[in-house]
C-alpha positions as CSV (number, residue, x, y, z in Angstrom):
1,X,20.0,-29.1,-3.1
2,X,18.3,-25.6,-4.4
3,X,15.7,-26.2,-1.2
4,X,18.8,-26.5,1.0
5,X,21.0,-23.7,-0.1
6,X,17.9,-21.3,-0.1
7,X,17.2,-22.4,3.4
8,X,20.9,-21.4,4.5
9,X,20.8,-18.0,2.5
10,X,16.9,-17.2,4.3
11,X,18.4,-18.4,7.5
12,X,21.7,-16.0,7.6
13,X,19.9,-13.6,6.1
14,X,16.9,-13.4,8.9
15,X,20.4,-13.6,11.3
16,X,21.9,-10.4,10.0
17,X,18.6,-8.5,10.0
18,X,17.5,-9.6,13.6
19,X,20.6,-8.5,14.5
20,X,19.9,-4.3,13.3
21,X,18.1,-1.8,15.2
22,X,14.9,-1.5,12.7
23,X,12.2,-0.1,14.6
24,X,9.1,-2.6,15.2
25,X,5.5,-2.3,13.0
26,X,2.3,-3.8,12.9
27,X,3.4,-5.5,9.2
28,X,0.4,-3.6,7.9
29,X,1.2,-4.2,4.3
30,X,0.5,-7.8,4.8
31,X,-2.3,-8.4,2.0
32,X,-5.5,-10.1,3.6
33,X,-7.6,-12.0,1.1
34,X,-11.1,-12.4,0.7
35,X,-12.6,-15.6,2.5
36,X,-13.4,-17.6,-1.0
37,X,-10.2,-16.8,-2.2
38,X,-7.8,-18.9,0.6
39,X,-10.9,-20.5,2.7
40,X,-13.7,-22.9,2.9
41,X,-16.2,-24.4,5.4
42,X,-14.9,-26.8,7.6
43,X,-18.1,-27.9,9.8
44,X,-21.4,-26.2,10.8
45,X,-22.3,-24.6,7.7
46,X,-25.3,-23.2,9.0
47,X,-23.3,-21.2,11.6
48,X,-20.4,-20.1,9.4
49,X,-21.8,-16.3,8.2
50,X,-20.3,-14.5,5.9
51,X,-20.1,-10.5,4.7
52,X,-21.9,-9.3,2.1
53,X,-18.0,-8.3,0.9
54,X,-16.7,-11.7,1.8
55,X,-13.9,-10.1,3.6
56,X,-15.1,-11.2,7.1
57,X,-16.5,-14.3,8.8
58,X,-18.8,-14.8,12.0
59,X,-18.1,-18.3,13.9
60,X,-20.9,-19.3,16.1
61,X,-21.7,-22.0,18.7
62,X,-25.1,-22.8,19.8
63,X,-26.8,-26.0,21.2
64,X,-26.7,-27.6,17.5
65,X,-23.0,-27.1,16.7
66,X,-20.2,-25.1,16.4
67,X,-18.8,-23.7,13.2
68,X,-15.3,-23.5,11.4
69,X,-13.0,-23.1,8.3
70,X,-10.0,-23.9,6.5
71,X,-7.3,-22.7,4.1
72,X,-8.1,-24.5,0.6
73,X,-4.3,-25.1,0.7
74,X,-1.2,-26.5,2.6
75,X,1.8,-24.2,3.2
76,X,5.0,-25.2,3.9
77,X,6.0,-22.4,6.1
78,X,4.4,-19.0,6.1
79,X,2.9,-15.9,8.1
80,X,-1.1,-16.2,9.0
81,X,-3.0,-13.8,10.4
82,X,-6.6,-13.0,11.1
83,X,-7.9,-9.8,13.1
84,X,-10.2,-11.9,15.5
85,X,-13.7,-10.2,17.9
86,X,-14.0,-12.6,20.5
87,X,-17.9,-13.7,22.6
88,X,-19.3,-11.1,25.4
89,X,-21.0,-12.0,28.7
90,X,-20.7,-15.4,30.1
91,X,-18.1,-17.9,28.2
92,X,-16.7,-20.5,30.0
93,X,-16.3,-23.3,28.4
94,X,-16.3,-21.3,25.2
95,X,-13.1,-22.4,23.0
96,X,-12.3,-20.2,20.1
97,X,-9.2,-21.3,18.1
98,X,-7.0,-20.0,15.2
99,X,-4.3,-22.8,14.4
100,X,-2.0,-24.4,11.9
101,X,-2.4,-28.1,11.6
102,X,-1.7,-31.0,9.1
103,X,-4.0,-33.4,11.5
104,X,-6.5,-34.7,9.0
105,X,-3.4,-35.8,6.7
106,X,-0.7,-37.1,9.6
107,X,-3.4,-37.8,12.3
108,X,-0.6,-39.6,14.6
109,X,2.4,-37.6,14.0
110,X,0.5,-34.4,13.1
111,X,2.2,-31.0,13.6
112,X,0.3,-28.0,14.9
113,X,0.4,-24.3,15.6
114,X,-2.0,-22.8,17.9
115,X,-3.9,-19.5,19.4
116,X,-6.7,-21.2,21.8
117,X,-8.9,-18.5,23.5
118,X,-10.4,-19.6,26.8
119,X,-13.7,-18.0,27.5
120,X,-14.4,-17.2,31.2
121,X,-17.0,-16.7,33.8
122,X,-16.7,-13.2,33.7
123,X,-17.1,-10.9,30.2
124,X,-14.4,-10.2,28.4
125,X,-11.6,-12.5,30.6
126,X,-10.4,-14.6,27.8
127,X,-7.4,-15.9,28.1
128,X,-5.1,-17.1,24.9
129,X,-2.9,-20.2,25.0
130,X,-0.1,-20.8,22.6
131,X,0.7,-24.4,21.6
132,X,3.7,-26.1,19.5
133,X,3.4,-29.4,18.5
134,X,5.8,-31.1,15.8
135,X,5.3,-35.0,14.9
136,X,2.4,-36.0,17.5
137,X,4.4,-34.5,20.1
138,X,1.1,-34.1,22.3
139,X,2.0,-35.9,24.9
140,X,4.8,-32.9,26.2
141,X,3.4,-30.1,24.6
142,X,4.8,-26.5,24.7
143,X,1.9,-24.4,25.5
144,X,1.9,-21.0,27.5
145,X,-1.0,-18.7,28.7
146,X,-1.3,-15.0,28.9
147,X,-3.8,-12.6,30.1
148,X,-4.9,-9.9,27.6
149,X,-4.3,-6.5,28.3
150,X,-7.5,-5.2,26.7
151,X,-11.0,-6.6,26.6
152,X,-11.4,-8.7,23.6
153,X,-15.4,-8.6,23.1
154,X,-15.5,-5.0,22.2
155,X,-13.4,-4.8,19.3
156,X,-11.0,-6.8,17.1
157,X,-7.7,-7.2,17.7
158,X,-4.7,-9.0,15.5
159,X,-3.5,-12.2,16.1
160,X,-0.8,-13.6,13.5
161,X,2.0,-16.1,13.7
162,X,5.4,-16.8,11.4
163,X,6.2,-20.1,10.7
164,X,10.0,-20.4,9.4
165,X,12.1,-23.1,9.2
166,X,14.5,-21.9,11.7
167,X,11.8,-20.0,14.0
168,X,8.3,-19.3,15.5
169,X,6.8,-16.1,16.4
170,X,3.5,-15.3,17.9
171,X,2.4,-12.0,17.9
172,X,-1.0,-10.1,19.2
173,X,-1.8,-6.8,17.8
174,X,2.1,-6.7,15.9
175,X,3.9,-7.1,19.0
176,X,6.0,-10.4,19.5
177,X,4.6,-12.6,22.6
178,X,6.7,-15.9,21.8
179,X,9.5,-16.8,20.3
180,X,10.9,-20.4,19.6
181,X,13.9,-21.2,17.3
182,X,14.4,-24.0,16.3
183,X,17.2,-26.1,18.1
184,X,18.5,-29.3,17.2
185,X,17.3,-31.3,20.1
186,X,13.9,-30.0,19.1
187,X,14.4,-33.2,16.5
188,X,11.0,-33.6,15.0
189,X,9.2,-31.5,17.9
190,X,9.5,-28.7,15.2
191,X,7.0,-28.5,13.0
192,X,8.4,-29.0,9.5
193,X,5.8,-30.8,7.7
194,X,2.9,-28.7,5.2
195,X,0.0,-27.5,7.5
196,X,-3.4,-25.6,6.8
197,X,-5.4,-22.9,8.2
198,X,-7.8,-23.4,10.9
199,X,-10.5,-21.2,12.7
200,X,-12.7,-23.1,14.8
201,X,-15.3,-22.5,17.6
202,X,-16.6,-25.2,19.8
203,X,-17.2,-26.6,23.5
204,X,-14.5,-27.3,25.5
205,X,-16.6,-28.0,28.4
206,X,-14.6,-30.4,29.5
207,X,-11.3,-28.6,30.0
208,X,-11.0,-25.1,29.1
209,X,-12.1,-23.5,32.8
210,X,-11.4,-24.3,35.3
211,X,-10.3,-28.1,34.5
212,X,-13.6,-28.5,33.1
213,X,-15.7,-27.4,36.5
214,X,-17.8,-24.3,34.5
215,X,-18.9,-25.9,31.7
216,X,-20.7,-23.4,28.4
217,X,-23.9,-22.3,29.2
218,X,-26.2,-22.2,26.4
219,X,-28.8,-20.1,27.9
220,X,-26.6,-17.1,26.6
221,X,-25.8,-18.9,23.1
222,X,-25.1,-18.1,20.3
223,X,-21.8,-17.2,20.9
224,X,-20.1,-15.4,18.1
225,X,-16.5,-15.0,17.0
226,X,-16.0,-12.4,13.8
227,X,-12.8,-13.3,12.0
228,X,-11.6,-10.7,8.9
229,X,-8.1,-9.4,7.4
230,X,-7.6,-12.9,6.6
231,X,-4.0,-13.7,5.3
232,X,-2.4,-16.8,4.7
233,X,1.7,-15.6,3.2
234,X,3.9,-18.3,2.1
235,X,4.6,-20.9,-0.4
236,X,2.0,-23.6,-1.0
237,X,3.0,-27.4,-0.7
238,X,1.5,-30.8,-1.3
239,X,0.8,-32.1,2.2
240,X,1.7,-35.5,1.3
241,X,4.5,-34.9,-0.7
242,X,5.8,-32.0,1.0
243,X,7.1,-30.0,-1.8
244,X,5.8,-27.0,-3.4
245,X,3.0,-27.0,-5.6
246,X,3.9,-24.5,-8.1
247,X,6.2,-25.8,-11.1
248,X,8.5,-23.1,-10.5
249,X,10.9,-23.6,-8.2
250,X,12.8,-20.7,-8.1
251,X,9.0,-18.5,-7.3
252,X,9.2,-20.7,-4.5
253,X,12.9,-20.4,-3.2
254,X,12.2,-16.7,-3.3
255,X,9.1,-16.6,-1.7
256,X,10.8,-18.0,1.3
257,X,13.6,-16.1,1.1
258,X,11.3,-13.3,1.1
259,X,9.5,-14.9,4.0
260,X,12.8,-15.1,5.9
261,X,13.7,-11.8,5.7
262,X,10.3,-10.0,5.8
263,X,9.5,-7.4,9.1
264,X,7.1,-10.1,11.0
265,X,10.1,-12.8,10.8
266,X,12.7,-10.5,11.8
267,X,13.3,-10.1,15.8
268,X,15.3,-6.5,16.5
269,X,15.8,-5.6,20.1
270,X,13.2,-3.3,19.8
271,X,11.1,-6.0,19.3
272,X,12.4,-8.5,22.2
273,X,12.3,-5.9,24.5
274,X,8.0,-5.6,23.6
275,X,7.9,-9.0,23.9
276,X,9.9,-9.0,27.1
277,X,7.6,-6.5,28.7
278,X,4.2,-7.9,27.4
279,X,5.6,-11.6,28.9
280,X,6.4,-10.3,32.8
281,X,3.1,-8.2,32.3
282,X,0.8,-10.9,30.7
283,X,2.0,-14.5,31.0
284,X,1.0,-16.7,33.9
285,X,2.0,-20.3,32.5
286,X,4.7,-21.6,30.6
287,X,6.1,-24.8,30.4
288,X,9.6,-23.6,30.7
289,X,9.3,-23.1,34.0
290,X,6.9,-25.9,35.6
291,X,9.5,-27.9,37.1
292,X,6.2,-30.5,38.4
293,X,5.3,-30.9,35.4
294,X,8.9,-31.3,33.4
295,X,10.8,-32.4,36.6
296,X,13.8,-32.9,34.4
297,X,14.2,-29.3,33.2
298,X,13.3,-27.1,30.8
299,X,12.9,-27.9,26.9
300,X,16.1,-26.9,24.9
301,X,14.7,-23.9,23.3
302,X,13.6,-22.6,26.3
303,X,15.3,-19.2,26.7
304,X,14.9,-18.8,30.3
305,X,14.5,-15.2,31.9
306,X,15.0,-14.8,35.5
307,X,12.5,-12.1,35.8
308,X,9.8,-14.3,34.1
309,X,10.9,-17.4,36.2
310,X,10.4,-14.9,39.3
311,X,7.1,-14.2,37.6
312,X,6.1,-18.0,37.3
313,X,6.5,-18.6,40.9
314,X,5.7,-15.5,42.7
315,X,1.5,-15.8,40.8
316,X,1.4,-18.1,37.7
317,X,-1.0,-20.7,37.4
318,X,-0.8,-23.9,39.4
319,X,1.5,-26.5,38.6
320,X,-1.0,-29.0,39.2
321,X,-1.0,-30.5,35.8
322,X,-4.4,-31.7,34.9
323,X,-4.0,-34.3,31.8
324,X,-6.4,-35.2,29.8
325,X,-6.2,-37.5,26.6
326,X,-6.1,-35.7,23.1
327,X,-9.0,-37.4,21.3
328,X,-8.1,-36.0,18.2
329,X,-10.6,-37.1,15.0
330,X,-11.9,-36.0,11.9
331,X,-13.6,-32.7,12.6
332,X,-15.3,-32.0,8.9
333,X,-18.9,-31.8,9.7
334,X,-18.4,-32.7,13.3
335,X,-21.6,-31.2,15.7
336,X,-21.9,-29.3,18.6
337,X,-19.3,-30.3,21.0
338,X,-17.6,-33.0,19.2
339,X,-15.8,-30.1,16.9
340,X,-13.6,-29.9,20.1
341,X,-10.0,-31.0,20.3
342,X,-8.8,-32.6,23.5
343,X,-6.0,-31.0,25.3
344,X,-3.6,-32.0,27.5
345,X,-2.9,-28.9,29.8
346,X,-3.3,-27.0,32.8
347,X,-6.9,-25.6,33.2
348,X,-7.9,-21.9,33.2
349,X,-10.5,-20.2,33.9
């Protein structure tokens, strides 16, 4: 009952302060963490390098295997972020992923949060994709794509995400890109149970350009991805049980109160009108608006924009859906390719 009345103070809290003018920041107070403090290896050891300071990680994919990491704990909502350098030159095929997922505990009704960066035939034209899953939902997934509006080999840029129990927001760089709140025909499409950290790099040869048609070319291996600012913000949970780890309850009540009700979970028309502008700039697939696809309308949280629908028709991506099973597995110690995750979406390239 303590869980549920916190819930409803967060939630009309984060209501009354999305609905004030506060001007939008980059959350810089955030505190990162050092990569043994939160994080451990996840597969490819030998291609997981880390600073001297610890306070940065370089992911890399060769002929042997990828590489990746994850959070040495479960949070039950939260705010994760990582200030991610993505490969140069020639990446298609290239996969480069920083995601929330409780897969390796719920591995048919698993819940997951995603930034997927699709490498490209041409240098530094990634493009990111956003996924929600909640409870194995795979099978009508919510992703979108954007194109970035800067060149994401030269430099690192910020990629974070808030995970509340009444909404998601993705942002790049502190400006919102998506938003979803939660709705109650969402049902279990939310995700609601405990989910880890993820970074991953790997070959998605078989899907990520192009529907699979430029596959990675290892001649200009190793590709490298350079993660740092780590942070992982929010209360800590058993992923079985799904309740909080720590023995005091009321540390945890207000850490998600203070989660709620924090700048990055707060959306003020300052920042829906950033996130407005970077969408009809930037987007060019959503699944809101791909009546082939979801013949039988959009989801329920969808909150259509006739300017982004215009958008979506006049020169997003085709709405030839190419699907593909998600052959989803155990991916500690996984080599080469097989650290890849199956998707079920619409190629790019």
């Amino acid at each position: 009952m303590a869980l549920k009345a916190a819930l409803l103070l967060a939630a009309a809290a984060w209501v009354f302060l999305s609905a004030a003018a506060a001007s939008a920041s980059a959350f810089d107070g955030v505190p990162t963490v050092a990569f043994e403090e939160r994080f451990s290896p996840l597969f490819g050891d030998g291609n997981l390098v880390r600073s001297d300071d610890d306070r940065s990680v370089r992911l890399l994919l060769d002929r042997r295997s990828g590489s990746g990491f994850i959070s040495s704990d479960y949070y039950l909502h939260g705010f994760f972020s990582a200030s991610i350098k993505l490969p140069k030159d020639y990446t298609a095929g290239v996969v480069v992923a920083f995601y929330l997922s409780n897969g390796d505990v719920y591995e048919k009704t698993h819940d997951e949060l995603d930034f997927e960066f699709l490498g490209s035939r041409w240098g530094g034209q990634w493009r990111v994709q956003t996924n929600v899953y909640g409870n194995g939902s795979t099978s009508h997934g919510r992703e979108e794509r954007y194109l970035l509006p800067f060149d994401p080999t030269l430099e690192a840029h910020r990629y974070s995400v808030l995970w509340a129990p009444t909404h998601i927001i993705f942002y790049i760089d502190g400006t919102p890109i998506r938003e979803v709140i939660r709705h109650p025909e969402m049902g279990g499409d939310f995700p609601a149970k405990p989910m880890a950290v993820y970074a991953t790099i790997w070959d998605g040869s078989t899907w990520a350009t192009e529907g699979g048609k430029y596959k990675v070319n290892y001649k200009y291996a190793p590709f490298a991805s350079d993660f740092s600012d780590l942070a992982a913000v929010g209360p800590r949970a058993d992923p079985v049980l799904r309740v909080p780890r720590s023995a005091a309850g009321d540390a945890d009540l207000q850490d998600l109160l203070g989660l709620m009700t924090a700048d990055y979970a707060v959306m003020t028309p300052q920042k829906r009108a950033a996130m407005r502008a970077f969408r009809a700039r930037q987007m060019t697939y959503t699944v809101c608006y791909d009546a082939v696809r979801y013949a039988s309308g959009p989801f329920p949280e969808c909150d259509n924009s006739d300017e982004e629908r215009d958008n979506f028709s006049a020169w997003g991506e085709s709405k030839t859906v190419v699907m593909r099973p998600r052959a989803r597995g155990r991916r500690r110690g996984r080599k080469a390719g097989a650290g890849a995750r199956g998707r079920s979406t619409v190629a790019s390239s």
